[in-house]
C-alpha positions in Angstrom: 16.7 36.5 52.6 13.6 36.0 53.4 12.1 37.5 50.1 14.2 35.2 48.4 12.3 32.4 50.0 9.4 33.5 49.7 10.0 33.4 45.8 11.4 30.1 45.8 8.5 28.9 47.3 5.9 30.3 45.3 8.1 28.5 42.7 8.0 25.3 44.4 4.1 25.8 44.2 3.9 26.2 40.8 5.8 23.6 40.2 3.7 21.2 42.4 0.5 22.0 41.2 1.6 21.8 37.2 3.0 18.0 37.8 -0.1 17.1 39.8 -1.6 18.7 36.9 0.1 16.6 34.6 0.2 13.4 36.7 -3.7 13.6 36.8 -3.8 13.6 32.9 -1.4 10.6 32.7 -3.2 8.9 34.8 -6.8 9.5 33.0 -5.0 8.8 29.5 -3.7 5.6 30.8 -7.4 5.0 32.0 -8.7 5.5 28.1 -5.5 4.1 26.9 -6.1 0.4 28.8 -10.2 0.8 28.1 -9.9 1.1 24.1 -6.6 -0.9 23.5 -9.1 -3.9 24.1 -11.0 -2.9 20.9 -7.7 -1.8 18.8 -6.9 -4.0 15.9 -3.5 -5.7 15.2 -1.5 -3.3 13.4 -1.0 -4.6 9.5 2.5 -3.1 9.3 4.2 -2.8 12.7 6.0 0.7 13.5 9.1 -0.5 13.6 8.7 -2.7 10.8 8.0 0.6 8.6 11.3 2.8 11.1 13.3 -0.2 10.2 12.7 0.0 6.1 13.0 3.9 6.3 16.0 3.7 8.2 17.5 1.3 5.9 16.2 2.6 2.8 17.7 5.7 3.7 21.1 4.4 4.8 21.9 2.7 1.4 20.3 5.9 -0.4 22.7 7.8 1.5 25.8 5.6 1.0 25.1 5.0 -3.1 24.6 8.9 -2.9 28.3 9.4 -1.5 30.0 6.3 -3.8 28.7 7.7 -7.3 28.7 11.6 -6.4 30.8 12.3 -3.9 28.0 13.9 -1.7 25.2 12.8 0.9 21.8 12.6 0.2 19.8 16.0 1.7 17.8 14.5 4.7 14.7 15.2 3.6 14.2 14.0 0.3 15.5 10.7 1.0 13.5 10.4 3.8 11.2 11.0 1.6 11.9 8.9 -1.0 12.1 5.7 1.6 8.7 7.1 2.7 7.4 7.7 -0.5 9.0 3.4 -1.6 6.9 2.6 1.4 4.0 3.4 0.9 3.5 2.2 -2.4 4.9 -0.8 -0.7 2.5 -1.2 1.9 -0.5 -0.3 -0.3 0.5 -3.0 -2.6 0.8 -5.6 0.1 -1.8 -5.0 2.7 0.6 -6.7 5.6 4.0 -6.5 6.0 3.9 -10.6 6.5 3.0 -10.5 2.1 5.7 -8.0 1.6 8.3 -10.8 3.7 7.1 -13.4 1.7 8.2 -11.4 -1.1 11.3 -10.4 0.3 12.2 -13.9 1.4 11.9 -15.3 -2.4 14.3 -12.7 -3.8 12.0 -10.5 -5.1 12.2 -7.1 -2.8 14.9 -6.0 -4.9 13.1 -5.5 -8.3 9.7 -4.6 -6.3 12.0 -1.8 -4.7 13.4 0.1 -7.7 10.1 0.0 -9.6 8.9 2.0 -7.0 12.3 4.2 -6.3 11.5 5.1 -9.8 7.3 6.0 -9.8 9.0 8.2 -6.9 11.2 9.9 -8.4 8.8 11.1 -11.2 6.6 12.0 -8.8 9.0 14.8 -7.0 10.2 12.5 -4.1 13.2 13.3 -4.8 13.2 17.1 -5.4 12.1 18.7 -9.0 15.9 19.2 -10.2 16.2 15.4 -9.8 13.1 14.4 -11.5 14.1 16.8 -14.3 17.8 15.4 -14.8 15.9 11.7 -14.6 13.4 12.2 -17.1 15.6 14.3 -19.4 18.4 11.1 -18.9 15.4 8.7 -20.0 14.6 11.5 -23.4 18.2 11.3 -24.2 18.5 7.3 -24.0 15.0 7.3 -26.2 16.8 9.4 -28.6 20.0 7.3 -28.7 18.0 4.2 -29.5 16.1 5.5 -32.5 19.7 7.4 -34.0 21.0 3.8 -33.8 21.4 2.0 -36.9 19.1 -0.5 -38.2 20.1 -3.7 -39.1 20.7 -5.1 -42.5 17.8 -7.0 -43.2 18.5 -10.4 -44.5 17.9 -11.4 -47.8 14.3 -13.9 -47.8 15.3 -15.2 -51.7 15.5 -18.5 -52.4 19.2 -18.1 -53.7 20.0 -17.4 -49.7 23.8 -18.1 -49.1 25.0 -19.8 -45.9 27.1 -17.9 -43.7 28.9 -21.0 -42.3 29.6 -22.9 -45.6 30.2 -20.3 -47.4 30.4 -16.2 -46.1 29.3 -13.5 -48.1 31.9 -11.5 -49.7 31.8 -8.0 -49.4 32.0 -7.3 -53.2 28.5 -9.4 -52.7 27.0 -6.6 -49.8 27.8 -3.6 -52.3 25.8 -5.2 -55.0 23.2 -5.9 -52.8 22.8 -2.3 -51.2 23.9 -0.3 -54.3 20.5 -1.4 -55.7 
């Protein structure tokens, strides 16, 4: 029994000395802390101003993610993505009270995707997602050019009007067949 003690105690002395230990380092910190907050500038984008537009960024990621694919966004990269928004965000508006003036007049929206997207082509997203995106914008490039040009009008002075009187199409074969 009395081994045991013993034990316990030496335990018990350990444990004393490592949170005086530690008290004694709170207490300097909180010395230095108080002595150089004096001389700390006023933060240009409050921390919870940039937690609150992560979080939210990466709740409506995360919910868009689950309504048009049927799966949640992986953690990471839309953490990173919201991170990745954000900092182009804040080093486009140097304080968050420009970016609210912005956000106030409607305009967040727009300033939000055309970053989403300068993200996403810069790997925010993962490299599988920035290949399917830029091969999505090759493929829409591609469809606009296999479109069909227009007819071009017909700049002669012997111009018919289409409201008085419509072209016939016996009229567009001559035309083209020439």
């Amino acid at each position: 029994m009395k081994k045991f003690q013993r034990r316990n105690l030496k335990q018990l002395s350990k444990l004393t000395i490592g949170l005086v230990f530690l008290l004694m380092l709170t207490i300097a910190n909180a010395n230095t802390i108080v002595d150089t907050k004096k001389d700390q500038p006023k933060p240009k984008w409050p921390s919870i101003g940039i937690h609150g537009f992560v979080s939210e960024c990466y709740q409506q990621l995360n919910m868009s993610s689950i309504q048009n694919f049927g799966v949640p966004v992986i953690p990471f990269l839309g953490l990173n993505q919201c991170s990745c928004i954000l900092d182009k965000i804040r080093l486009r508006f140097e304080h968050a009270t420009e970016y609210m003036k912005e956000v106030r007049a409607g305009k967040s929206g727009e300033i939000i995707s055309g970053h989403a997207v300068e993200c996403v082509i810069e790997g925010a997203m993962g490299e599988e997602l920035k290949k399917a995106y830029l091969k999505t914008i090759e493929n829409n490039n591609k469809q606009k050019l296999e479109k069909p040009l227009p007819i071009e009008e017909d700049t002669s002075t012997n111009k018919k009007d289409s409201t008085t009187n419509p072209v016939t199409w016996d009229e567009l074969i001559k035309k083209n067949g020439k």
